[in-house]
N, C-alpha and C positions, 0 to 999 in steps of 0.2 A: 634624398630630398635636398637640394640644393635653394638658396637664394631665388632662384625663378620657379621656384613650383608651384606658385600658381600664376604663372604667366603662360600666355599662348606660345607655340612654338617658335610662329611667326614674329614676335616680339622678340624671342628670346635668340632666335637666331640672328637676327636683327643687329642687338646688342653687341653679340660674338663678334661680328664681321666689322662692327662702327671698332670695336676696341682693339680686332683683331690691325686693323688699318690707322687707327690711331698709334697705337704702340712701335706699328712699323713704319710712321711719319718720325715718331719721336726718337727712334735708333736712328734713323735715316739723318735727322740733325745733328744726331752725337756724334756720328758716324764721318762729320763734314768736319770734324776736328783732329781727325788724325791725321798726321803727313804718310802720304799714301808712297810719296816717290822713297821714303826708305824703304819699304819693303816690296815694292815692286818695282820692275823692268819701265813697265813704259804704262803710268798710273793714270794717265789719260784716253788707254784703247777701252774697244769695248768691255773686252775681257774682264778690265779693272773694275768697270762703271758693272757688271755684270757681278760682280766678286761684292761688291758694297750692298746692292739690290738684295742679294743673297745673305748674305751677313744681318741687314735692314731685319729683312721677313724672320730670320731666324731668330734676334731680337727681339724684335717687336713680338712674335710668339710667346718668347718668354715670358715677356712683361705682360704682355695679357692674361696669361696664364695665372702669373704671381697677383694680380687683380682679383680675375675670378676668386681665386681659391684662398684669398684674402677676403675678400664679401662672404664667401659662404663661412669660413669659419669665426667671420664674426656675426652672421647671423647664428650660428649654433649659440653660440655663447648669451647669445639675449634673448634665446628661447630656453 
């Protein structure tokens, strides 16, 4: 029993996907602060812009993650 258990799926899936894409907006900002040309060759090809994208999603995962499972274990706690 999670935080959405009594919410529809369609809601709950809903949620997933807003946080899942928020989180990967919010990496994707941070992500605009590193000098890209120290560590790569030519930090303007696609490659690079493909490598940030990639980095973004797999961030932004995280942090959604660390969300969710931050909600549920404080709804345990005040139940």
């Amino acid at each position: 029993m999670g935080v959405f258990s009594n919410v529809s799926f369609r809601v709950q899936g809903s949620l997933t996907i807003l946080g899942l894409l928020l989180g990967t907006l919010l990496a994707w900002y941070a992500l605009g602060a590193v000098r890209w040309d120290v560590f790569l060759k030519a930090p303007e090809s696609r490659a690079a812009s493909l490598l940030r994208l990639l980095l973004a999603v797999l961030i932004g995962a995280g942090v959604a993650g660390f969300v969710v499972q931050y909600a549920t274990g404080a709804a345990m706690i005040r139940s």
